[in-house]
C-alpha positions as CSV (number, residue, x, y, z in Angstrom):
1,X,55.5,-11.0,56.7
2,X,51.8,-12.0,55.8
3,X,49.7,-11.1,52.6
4,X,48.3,-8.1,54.2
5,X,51.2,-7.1,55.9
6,X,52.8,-7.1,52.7
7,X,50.5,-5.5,50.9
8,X,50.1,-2.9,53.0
9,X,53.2,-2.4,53.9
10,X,54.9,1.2,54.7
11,X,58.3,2.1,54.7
12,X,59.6,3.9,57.8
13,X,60.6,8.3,58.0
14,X,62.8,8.5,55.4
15,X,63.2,5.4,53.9
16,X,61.7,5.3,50.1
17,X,59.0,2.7,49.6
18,X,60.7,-0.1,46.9
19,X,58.0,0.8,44.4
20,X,58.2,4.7,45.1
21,X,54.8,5.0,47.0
22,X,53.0,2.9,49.2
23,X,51.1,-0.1,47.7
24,X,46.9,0.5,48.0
25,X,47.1,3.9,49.2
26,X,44.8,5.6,46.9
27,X,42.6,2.3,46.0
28,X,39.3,1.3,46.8
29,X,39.4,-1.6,49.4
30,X,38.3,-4.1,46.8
31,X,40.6,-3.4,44.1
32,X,43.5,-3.5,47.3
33,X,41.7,-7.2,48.0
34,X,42.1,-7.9,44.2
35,X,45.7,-6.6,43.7
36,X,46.8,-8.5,47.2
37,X,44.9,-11.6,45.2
38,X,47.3,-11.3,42.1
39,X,50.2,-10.7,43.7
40,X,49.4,-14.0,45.7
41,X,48.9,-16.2,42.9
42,X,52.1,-14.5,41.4
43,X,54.5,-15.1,43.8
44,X,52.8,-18.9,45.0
45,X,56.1,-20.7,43.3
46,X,58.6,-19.0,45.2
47,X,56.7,-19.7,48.1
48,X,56.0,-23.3,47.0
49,X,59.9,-23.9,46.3
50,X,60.9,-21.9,49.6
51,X,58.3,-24.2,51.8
52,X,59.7,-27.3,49.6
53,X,56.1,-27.3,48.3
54,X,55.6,-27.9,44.4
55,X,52.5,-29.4,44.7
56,X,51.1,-25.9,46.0
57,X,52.2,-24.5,42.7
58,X,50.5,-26.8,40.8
59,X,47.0,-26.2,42.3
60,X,47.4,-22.7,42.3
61,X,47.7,-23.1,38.6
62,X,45.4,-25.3,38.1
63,X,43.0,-22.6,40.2
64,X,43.7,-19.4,37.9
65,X,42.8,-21.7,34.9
66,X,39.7,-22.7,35.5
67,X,38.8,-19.2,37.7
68,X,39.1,-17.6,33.9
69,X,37.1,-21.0,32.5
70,X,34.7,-19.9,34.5
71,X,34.7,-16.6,34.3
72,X,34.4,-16.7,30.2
73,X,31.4,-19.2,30.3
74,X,29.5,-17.4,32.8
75,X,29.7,-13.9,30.4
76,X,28.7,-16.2,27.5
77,X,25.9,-17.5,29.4
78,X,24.5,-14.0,30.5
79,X,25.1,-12.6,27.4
80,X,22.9,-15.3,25.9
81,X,20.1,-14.8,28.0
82,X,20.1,-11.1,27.9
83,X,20.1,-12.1,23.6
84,X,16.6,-14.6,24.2
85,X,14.9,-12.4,27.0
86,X,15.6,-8.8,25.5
87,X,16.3,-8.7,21.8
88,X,13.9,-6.6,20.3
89,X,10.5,-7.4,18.7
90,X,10.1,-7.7,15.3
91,X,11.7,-11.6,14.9
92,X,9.9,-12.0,11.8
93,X,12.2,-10.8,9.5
94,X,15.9,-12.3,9.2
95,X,17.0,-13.6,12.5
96,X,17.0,-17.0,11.2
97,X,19.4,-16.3,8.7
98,X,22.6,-14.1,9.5
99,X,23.0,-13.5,5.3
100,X,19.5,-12.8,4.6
101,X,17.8,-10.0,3.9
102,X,17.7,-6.8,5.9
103,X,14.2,-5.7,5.2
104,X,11.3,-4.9,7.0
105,X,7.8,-6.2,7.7
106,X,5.0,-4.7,5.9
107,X,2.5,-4.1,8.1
108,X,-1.1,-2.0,7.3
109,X,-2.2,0.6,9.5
110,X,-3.5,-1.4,12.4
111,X,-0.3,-3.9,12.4
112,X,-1.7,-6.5,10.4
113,X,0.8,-8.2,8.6
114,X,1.2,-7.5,4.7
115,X,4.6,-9.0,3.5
116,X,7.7,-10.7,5.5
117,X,10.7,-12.4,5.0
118,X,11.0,-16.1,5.3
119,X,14.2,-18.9,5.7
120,X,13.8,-21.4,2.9
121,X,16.3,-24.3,1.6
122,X,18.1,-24.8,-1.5
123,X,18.4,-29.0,-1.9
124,X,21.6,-29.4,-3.4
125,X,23.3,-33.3,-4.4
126,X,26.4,-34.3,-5.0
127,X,25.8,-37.3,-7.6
128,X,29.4,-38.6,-6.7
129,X,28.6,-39.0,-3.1
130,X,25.0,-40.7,-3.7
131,X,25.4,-44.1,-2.9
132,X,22.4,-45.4,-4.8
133,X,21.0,-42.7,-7.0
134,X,17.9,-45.0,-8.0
135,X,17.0,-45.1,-4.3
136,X,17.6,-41.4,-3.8
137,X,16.0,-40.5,-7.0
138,X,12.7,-42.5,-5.4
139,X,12.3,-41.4,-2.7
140,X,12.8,-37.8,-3.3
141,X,10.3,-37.9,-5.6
142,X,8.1,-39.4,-2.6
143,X,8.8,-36.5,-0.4
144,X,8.6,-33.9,-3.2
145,X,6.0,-34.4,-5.4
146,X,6.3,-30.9,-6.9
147,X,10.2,-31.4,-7.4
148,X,10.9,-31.6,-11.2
149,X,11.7,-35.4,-12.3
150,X,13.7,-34.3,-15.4
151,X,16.0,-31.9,-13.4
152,X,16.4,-33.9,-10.2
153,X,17.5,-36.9,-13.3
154,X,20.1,-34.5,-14.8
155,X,21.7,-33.6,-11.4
156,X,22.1,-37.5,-10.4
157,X,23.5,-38.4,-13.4
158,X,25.8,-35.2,-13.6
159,X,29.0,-34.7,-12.8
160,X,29.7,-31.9,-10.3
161,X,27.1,-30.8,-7.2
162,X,24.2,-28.7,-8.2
163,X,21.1,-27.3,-7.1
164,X,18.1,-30.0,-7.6
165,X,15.2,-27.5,-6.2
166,X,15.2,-24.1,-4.6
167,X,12.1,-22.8,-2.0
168,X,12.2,-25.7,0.5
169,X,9.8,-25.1,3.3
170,X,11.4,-26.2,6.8
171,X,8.9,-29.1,6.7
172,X,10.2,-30.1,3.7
173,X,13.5,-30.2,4.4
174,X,13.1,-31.8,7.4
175,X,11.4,-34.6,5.7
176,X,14.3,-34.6,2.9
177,X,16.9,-35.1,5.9
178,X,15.1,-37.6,7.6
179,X,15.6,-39.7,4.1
180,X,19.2,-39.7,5.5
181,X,20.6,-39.7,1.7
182,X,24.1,-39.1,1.2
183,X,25.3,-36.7,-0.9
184,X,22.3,-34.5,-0.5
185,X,23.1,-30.6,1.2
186,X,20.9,-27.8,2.3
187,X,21.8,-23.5,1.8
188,X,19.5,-21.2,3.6
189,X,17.8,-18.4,0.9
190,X,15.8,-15.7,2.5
191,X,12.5,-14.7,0.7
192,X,9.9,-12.0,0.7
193,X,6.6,-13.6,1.4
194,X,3.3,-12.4,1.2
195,X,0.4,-13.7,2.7
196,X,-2.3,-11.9,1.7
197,X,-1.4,-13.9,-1.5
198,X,-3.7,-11.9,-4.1
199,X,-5.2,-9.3,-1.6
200,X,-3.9,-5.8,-2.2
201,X,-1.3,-7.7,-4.5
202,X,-0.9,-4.6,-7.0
203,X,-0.8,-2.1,-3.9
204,X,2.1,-4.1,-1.8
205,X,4.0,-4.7,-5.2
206,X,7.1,-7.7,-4.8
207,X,10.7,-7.3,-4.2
208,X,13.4,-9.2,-5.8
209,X,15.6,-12.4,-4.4
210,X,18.5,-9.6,-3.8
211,X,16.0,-7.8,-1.1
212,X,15.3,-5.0,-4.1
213,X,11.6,-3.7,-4.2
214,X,10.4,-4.6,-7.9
215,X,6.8,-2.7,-8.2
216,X,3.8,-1.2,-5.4
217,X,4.9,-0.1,-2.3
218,X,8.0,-2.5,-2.0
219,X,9.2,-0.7,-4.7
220,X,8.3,2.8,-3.9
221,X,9.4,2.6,-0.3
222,X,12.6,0.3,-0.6
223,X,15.3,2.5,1.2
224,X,12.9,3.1,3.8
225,X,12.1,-0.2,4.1
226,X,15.3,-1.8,3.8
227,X,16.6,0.8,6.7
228,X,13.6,-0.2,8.8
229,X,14.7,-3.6,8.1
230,X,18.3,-3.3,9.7
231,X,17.0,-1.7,12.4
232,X,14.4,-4.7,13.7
233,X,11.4,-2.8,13.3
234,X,8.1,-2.6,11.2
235,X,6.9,-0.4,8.1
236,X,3.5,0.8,8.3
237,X,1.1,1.3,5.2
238,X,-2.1,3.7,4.9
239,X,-4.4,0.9,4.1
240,X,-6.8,-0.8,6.4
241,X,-6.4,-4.7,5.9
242,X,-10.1,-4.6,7.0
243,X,-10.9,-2.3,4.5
244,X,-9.1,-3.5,1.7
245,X,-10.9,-7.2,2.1
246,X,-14.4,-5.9,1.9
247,X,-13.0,-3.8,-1.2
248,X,-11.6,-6.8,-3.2
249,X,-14.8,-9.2,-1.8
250,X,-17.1,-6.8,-3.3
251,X,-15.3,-6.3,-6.5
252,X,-14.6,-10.0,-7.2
253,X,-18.1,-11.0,-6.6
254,X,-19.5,-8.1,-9.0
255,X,-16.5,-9.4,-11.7
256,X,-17.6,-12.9,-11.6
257,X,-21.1,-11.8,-12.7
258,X,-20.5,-8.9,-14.7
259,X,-17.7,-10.4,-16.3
260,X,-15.6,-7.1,-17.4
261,X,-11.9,-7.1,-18.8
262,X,-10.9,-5.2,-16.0
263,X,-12.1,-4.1,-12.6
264,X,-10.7,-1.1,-10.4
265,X,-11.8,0.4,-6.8
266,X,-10.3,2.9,-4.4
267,X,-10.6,4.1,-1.0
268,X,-9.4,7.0,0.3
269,X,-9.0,9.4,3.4
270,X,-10.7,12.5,2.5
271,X,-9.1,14.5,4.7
272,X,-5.1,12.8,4.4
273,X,-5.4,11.5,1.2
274,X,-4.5,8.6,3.0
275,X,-5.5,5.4,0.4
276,X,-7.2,3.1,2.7
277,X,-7.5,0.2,-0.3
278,X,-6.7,-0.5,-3.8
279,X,-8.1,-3.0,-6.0
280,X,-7.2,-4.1,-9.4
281,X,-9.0,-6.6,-11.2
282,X,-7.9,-9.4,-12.0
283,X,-5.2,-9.6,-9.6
284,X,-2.5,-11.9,-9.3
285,X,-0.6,-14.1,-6.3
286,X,2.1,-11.9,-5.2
287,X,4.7,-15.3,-4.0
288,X,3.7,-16.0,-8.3
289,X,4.5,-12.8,-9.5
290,X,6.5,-14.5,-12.8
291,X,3.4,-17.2,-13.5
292,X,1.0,-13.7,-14.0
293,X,0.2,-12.7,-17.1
294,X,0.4,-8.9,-18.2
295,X,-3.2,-8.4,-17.7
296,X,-3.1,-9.5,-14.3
297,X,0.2,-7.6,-13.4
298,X,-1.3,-4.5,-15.1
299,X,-2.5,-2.3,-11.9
300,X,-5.3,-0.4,-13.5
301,X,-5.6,1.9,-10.9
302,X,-2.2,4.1,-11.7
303,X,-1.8,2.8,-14.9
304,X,-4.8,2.0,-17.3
305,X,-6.3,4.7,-19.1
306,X,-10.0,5.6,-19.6
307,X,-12.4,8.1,-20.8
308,X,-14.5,8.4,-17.6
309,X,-17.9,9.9,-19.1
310,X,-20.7,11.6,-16.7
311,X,-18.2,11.9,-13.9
312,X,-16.3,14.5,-15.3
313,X,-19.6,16.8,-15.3
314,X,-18.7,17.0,-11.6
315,X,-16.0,19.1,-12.1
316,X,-17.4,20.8,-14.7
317,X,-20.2,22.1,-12.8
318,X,-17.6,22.8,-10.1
319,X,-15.9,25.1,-12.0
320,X,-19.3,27.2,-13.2
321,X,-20.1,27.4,-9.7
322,X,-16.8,28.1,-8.3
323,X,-16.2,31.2,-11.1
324,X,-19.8,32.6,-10.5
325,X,-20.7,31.3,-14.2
326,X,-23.6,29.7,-12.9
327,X,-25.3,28.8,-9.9
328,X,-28.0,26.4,-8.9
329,X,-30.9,28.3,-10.0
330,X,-29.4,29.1,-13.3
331,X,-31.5,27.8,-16.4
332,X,-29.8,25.7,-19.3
333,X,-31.6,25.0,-22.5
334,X,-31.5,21.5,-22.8
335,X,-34.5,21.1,-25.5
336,X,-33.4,20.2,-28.1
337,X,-29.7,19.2,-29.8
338,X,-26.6,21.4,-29.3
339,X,-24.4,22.0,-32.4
340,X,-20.8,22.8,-32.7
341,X,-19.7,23.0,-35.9
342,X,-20.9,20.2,-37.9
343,X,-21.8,18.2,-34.4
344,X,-24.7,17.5,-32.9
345,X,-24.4,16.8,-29.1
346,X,-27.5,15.1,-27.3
347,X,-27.9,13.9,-24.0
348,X,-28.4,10.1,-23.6
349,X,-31.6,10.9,-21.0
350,X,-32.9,13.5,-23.0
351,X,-35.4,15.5,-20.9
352,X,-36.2,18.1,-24.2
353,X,-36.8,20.9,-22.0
354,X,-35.1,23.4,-20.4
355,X,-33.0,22.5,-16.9
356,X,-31.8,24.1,-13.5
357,X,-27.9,23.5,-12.8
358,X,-29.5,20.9,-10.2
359,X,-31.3,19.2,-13.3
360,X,-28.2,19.1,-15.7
361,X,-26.4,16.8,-12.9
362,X,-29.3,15.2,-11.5
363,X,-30.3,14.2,-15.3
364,X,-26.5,13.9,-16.6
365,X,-27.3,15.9,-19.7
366,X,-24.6,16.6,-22.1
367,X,-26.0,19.2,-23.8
368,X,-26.1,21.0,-20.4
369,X,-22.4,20.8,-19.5
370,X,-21.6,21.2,-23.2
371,X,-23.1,25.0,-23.1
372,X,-21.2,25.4,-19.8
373,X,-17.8,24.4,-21.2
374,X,-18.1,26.2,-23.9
375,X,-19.2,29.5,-22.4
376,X,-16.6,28.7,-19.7
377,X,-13.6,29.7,-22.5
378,X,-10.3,27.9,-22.9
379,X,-8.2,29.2,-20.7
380,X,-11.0,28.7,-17.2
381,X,-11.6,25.2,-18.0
382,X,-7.8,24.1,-18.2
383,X,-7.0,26.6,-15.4
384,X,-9.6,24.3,-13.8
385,X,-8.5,20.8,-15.1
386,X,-4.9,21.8,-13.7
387,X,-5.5,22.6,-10.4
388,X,-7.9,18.8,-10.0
389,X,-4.8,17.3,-11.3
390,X,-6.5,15.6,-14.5
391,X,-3.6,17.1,-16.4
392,X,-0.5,15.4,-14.3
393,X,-0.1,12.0,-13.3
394,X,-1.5,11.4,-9.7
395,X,1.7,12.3,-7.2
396,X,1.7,9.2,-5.4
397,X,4.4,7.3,-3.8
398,X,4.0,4.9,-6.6
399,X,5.9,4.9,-9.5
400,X,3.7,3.2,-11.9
401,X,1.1,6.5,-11.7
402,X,0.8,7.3,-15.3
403,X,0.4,10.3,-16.9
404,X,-3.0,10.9,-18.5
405,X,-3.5,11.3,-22.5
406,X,-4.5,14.3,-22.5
407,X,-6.2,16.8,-25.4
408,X,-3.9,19.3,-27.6
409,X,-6.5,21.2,-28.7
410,X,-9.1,23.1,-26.5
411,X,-11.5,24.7,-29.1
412,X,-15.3,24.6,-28.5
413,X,-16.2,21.0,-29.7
414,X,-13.0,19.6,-27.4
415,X,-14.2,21.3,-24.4
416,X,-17.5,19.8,-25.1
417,X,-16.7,16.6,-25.2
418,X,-13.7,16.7,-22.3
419,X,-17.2,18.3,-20.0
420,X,-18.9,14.7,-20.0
421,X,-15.7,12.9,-19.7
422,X,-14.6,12.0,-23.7
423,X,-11.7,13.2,-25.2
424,X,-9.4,13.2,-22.2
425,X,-8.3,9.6,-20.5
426,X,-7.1,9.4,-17.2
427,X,-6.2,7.1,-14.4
428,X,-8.5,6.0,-11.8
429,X,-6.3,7.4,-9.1
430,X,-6.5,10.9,-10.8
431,X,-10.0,10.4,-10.4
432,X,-10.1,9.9,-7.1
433,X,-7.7,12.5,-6.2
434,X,-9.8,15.1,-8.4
435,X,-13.2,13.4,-5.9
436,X,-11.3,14.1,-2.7
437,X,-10.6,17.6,-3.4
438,X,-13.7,18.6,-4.3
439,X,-15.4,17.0,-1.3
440,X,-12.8,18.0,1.8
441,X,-13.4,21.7,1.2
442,X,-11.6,22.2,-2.2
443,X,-8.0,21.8,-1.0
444,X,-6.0,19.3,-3.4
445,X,-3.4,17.3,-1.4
446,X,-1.4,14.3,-2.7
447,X,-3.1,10.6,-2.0
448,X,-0.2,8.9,-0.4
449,X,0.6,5.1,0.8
450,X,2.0,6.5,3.9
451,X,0.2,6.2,6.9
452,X,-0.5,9.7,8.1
453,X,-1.2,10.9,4.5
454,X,1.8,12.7,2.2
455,X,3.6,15.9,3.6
456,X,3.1,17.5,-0.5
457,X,2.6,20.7,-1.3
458,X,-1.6,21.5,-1.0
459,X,-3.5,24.0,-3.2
460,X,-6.5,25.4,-2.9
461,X,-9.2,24.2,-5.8
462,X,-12.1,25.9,-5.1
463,X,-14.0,27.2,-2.4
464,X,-15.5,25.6,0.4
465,X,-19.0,27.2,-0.3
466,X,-18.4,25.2,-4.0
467,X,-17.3,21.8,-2.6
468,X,-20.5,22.0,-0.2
469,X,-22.8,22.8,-2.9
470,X,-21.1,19.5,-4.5
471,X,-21.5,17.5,-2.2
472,X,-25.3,18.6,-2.2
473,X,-25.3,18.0,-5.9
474,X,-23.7,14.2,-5.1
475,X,-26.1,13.2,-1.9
476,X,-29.0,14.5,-4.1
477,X,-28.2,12.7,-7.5
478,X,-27.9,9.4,-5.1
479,X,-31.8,10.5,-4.0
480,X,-33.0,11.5,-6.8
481,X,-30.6,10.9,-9.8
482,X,-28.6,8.3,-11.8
483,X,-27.0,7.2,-8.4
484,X,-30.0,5.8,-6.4
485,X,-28.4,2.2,-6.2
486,X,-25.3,3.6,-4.5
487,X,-27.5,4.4,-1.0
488,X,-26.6,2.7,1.9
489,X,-29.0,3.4,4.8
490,X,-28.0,6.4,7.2
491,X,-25.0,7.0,6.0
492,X,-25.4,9.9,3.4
493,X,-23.7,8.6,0.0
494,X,-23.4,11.1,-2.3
495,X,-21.9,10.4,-5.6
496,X,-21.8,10.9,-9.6
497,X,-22.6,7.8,-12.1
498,X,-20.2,7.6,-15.3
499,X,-20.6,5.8,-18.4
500,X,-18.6,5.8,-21.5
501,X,-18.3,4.0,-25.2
502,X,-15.1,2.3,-26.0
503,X,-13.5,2.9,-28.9
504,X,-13.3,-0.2,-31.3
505,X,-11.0,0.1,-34.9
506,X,-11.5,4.1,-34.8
507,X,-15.1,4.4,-33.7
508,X,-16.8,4.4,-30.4
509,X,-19.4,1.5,-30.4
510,X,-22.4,1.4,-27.9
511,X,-21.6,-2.6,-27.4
512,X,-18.2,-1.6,-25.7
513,X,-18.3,0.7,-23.0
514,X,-17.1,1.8,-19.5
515,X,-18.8,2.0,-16.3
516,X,-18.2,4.3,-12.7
517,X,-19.1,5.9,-9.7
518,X,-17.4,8.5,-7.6
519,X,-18.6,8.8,-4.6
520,X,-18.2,10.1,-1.3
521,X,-19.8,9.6,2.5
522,X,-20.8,11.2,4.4
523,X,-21.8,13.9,2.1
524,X,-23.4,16.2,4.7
525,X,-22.5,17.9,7.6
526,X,-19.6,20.6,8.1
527,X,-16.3,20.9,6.7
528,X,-14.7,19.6,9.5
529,X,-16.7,15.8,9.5
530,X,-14.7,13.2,8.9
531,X,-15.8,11.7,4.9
532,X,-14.0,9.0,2.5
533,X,-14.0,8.5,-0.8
534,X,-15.0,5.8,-3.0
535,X,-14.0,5.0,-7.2
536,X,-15.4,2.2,-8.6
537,X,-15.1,1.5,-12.4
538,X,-15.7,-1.4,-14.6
539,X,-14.2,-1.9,-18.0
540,X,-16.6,-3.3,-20.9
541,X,-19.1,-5.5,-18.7
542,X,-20.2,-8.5,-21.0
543,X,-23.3,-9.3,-19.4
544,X,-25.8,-7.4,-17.7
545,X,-25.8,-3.0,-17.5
546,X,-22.9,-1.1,-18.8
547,X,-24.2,2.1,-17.1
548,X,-22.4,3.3,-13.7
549,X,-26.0,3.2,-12.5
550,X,-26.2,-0.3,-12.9
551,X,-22.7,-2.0,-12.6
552,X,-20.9,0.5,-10.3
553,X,-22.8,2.2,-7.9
554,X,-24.2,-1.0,-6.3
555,X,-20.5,-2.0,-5.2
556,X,-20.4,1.2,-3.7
557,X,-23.5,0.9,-1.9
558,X,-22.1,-2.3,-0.5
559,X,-18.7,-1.3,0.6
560,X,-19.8,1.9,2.5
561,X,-22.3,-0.5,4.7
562,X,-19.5,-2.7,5.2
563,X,-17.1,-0.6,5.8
564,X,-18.7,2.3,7.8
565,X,-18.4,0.6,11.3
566,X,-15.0,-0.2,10.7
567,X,-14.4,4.0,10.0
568,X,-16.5,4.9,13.1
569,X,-19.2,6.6,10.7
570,X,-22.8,6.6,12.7
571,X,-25.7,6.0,10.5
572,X,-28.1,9.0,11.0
573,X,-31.1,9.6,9.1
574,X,-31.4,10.7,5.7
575,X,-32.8,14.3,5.2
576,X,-35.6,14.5,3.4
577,X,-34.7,17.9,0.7
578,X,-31.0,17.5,-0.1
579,X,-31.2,20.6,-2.6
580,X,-34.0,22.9,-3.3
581,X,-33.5,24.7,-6.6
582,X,-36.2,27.2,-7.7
583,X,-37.3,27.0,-10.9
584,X,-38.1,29.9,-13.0
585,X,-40.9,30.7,-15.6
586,X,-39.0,28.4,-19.0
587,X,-39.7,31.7,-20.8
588,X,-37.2,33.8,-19.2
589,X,-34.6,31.4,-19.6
590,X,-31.5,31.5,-21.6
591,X,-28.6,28.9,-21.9
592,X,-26.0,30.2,-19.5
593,X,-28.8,33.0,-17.6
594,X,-29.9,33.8,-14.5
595,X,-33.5,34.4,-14.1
């Protein structure tokens, strides 16, 4: 009977099949071909010893073996190809290391790279296997030159194998190998690597050699980056690498001649809160973090505290206009000294005359916000204060945003002094998140690292009508005002200079002294154009102008031409009258009056 007769094989009417049913009756013809196969190669020694044919059983052996051979192989080989032709993007990371760590690229908004994660070499020697530890000791040194003589000494002389220098480059340990030392080993160590080196450094943060985000947004973001991580893909930032360069150029350059203790700017989305760049000066190499010292670490943007000065008249005024205290038309008696108490307050560009609302910003007089405060009451102006966030640490992703130091007190003479920016300190990113909400419409929303902005709670601050008179009170005092060297041609900067004495032992001194501008562009146009937000701010300039004026709104000036084409903002021409305040008869005028 033949292979297919067998196989196939059916039992006459009423005789049982020897197997119960017939063989292959319900199969597919290919798994009938198969089954006829096996039970070929099964029964090929019976049929060897009944043919007197052991040689056929032999081969037939010999076949099956290396059919599965090359069965296994071939489902290695496609499984390896599949591996190299579709494993998915985003090699950057850990591939190269199966223990390393599972965390993600950085990446800013457009893709650019910000931080990755990169194989390095721990050179280990085993003195007892080093045949001639002079030689080795040689020309190590030859191939390292930043390898430590004393400890790669200790571990040739010692006893047991240790670790002679950690953070190998492949370059370097390829040179090491070539040596072909005995006794010398090499462990893989995955670490976090920046290459922005100090770019952005504060913003990015670092993460730890365990794969643990330390400070920034490594920190901040670590569960979502580490899950990112283990699933091959990228986490994207807010910023714009594009951005943040012009930001730090332009602050550097303005540090090295101004030559400040500390220098801060910010960028942000108007509209998301979205921080398109940070900037802390000085800054610090991010693949260095341990060699910086505290002032470089410190990121003075959430953390360092300062009493702002003239820019905190902006939300003053906002909140006279927004409760109907005041308008622009309204007259303020500016003449002459306003006393609280036993204080005198004076403006620094004494006009000795009586001002419009427009004039009190345009001229930064304190005596002018001072009356407004004061009339204002308690209980408006820390309504007010509240609702800007100058009260509350800035909600941010970050965890370093600090708290500000703020007044406990909020009689007349506080309120005064907290309407021109003294006697409340606050971070520059409350600052800015105060700027953006009184430019976008009046609507507060967090400022987030995130790209796409925050999904926070929002709250209204004040009304649309009040954030576009701002705005016309900003564009105009860049026209007209304090802020002239912040204009940057056709694109409508409008903005509010700051400047403040330090205290020094107890007692503010005019030789110490902090400088600002808040701005934003384009500062016309209707609630619904697209506008960012720039903070600049300089701490105690030694040489040249401690005003905001001088030191501050010139880096603004500089970073919205830069970075305008970059934002898609088209340079139009500047209007001619921003704001048009009428003045009335000084005789009919009363601090706090209509006319």
């Amino acid at each position: 009977m033949s292979l297919q007769d067998r196989f196939h094989y059916r039992p006459a009417p009423g005789v049982p099949h020897p197997q119960g049913r017939p063989l292959g009756s319900s199969l597919s013809p290919w798994l009938r071909w198969a089954g006829a196969l096996v039970w070929w190669i099964e029964h090929g020694f019976e049929r060897a010893r009944a043919d007197a044919k052991p040689e056929e059983d032999t081969r037939v052996r010999i076949f099956l073996i290396m059919s599965l051979f090359c069965v296994v192989f071939g489902c290695l080989t496609l499984g390896a190809v599949h591996s190299a032709l579709f494993a998915p993007k985003s090699g950057r990371t850990f591939a190269a290391n199966p223990g390393g760590l599972a965390r993600a690229d950085l990446v800013d908004r457009n893709g650019a790279l910000l931080a990755s994660n990169i194989t390095y070499y721990g050179l280990y020697i085993d003195p007892a296997e080093v045949w001639d530890r002079r030689l080795a000791e040689r020309q190590l040194r030859r191939v390292l030159p930043r390898l430590s003589a004393q400890r790669l000494h200790k571990v040739l002389n010692g006893e047991r194998r240790a670790i002679v220098m950690p953070g190998l480059t492949p370059g370097e340990r390829a040179a090491v190998h070539a040596l072909a030392l005995g006794g010398l080993s090499f462990e893989p160590e995955d670490r976090r690597v920046y290459p922005l080196n100090t770019a952005a450094a504060h913003l990015i943060g670092t993460a730890d050699t365990g794969g643990q985000g330390v400070s920034g947004a490594e920190l901040a973001f670590n569960s979502e980056i580490r899950a990112a991580g283990a699933h091959g893909q990228e986490f994207p930032l807010s910023i714009d690498l594009r951005i943040q360069g012009v930001l730090d150029n332009e602050l550097a350059a303005a540090a090295a001649i101004a030559q400040p203790k500390g220098a801060v700017g910010v960028i942000a989305d108007a509209r998301t809160g979205e921080i398109l760049a940070m900037s802390s000066w000085p800054s610090y190499d991010a693949n260095r973090r341990g060699g910086a010292t505290g002032d470089q670490a410190l990121n003075r943007v959430t953390s360092a505290h300062y009493e702002m000065g003239s820019v905190f008249k902006t939300f003053t005024v906002a909140a006279a206009l927004d409760t109907g205290q005041a308008d622009l038309n309204t007259m303020i008696d500016a003449s002459q000294a306003y006393k609280i108490g036993n204080r005198m307050i004076r403006d620094f560009h004494a006009t000795n005359r009586i001002l419009s609302l427009e004039e009190v910003y345009l001229h930064s007089s304190n005596i002018g916000t001072s009356r407004l405060a004061v009339e204002m009451g308690a209980n408006t102006m820390r309504d007010y204060f509240q609702r800007l966030g100058l009260l509350d640490a800035a909600p941010i992703e970050l965890r370093e945003s600090a708290r500000p130091r703020r007044p406990r007190n909020w009689e007349d003479s506080t309120r005064a002094s907290m309407s021109f920016g003294y006697g409340i300190m606050i971070t520059p990113l409350q600052m800015t998140a105060a700027t953006v909400a009184l430019v976008n419409g009046g609507v507060y929303r967090p400022l987030s690292l995130r790209r796409g902005g925050a999904n926070g709670p929002e709250r209204r601050v004040v009304s649309e009508q009040t954030s576009a008179a701002m705005r016309q009170l900003m564009r105009a005092n860049v026209l007209r005002g304090s802020g002239r060297q912040a204009n940057a041609a056709g694109l409508r900067v409008g903005g509010k200079t700051g400047s403040a004495n330090k205290l020094v032992n107890g007692r503010y001194d005019a030789s110490h002294g902090v400088g600002s501008f808040a701005a934003v562009f384009p500062a016309d146009g209707p609630e619904t154009t697209q506008r960012y937000v720039i903070f600049v701010l300089f701490d105690d300039p030694a040489v040249g102008s401690r005003q905001g004026g001088g030191v501050a709104a010139p880096v603004v000036g500089r970073v919205a031409d830069r970075i305008a084409p970059f934002l898609a903002v088209e340079r139009q021409a500047d209007p001619v009258p921003v704001v048009v305040a009428t003045a009335a008869p000084a005789t009919a005028t009363v601090a706090g009056a209509r006319p």
